[in-house]
C-alpha positions as CSV (number, residue, x, y, z in Angstrom):
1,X,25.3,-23.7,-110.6
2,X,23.8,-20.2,-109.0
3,X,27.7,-19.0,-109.9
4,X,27.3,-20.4,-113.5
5,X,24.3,-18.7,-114.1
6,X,25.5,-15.4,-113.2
7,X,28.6,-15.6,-115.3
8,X,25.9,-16.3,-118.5
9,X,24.0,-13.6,-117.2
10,X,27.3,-11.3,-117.2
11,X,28.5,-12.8,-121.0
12,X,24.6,-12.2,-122.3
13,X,25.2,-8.0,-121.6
14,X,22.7,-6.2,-123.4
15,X,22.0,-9.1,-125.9
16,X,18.4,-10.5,-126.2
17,X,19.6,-14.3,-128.0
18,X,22.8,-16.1,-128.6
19,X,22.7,-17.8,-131.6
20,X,24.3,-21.8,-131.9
21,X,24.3,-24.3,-133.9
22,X,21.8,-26.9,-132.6
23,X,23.9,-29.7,-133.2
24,X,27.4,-31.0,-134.8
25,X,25.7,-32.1,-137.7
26,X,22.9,-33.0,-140.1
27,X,20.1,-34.8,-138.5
28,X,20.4,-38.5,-138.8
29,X,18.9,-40.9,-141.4
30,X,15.3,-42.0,-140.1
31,X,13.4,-42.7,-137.1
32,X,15.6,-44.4,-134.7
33,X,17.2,-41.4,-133.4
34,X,16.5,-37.6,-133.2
35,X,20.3,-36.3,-133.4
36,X,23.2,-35.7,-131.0
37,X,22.4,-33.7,-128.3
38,X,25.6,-32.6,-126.9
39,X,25.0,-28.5,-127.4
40,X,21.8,-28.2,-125.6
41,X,22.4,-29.5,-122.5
42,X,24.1,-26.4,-121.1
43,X,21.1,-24.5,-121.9
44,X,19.2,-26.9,-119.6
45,X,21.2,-27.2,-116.9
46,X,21.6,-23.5,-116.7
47,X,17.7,-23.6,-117.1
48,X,17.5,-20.9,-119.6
49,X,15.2,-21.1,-122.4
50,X,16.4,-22.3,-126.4
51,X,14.3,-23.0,-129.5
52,X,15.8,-24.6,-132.7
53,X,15.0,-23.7,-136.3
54,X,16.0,-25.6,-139.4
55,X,18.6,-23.5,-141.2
56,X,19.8,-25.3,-144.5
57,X,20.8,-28.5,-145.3
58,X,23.7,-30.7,-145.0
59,X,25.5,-33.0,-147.4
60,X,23.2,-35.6,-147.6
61,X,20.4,-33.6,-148.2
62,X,19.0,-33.7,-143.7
63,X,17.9,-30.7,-142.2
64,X,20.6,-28.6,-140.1
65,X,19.8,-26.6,-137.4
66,X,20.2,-23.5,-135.3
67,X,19.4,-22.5,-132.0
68,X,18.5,-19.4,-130.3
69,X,19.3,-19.3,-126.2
70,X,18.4,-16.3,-124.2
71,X,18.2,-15.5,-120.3
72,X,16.6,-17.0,-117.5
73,X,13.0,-16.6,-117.8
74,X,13.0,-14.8,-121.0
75,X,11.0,-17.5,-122.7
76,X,9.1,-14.8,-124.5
77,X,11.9,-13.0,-126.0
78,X,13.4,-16.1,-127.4
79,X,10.0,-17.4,-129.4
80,X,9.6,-14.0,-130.3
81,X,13.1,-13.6,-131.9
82,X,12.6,-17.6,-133.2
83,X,9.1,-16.3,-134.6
84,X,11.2,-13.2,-136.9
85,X,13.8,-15.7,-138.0
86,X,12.0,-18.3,-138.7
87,X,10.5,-16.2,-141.0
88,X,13.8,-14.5,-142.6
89,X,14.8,-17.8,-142.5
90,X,12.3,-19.5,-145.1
């Protein structure tokens, strides 16, 4: 994992955020689930931090997201980014 987390380290360069999508989709239909979770469990195994924002909407109408991911222990930088898109973003 160390060697994984160096190689993000390296790819990150002089960037502050990476920007993803959140997930490969709208979110579902109700209450029973939250959505698929299969692009943010990198972030947490490399334990770097991420925040999501809502960013549009999909064909049915549900939220779609984005996500912000930055370096380890740069949990400040990344709200503080989320914090100036969320509001371009509204």
């Amino acid at each position: 994992m160390l060697a994984f987390q160096a190689r993000f380290d390296a790819f990150m360069g002089d960037f502050d955020v990476l920007l993803t999508q959140s997930a490969p989709g709208e979110a579902p239909h109700g209450l029973h689930a939250t959505g698929e979770p299969v692009f943010n469990g990198i972030w947490t195994a490399l334990g770097v931090p991420c925040v999501t924002l809502p960013f549009g909407t999909g064909t049915t109408g549900l939220p779609l997201g984005v996500q912000l991911v930055g370096r380890r222990g740069q949990d400040a930088v990344v709200l503080a980014w989320a914090h100036h898109m969320a509001e371009k973003l509204s």
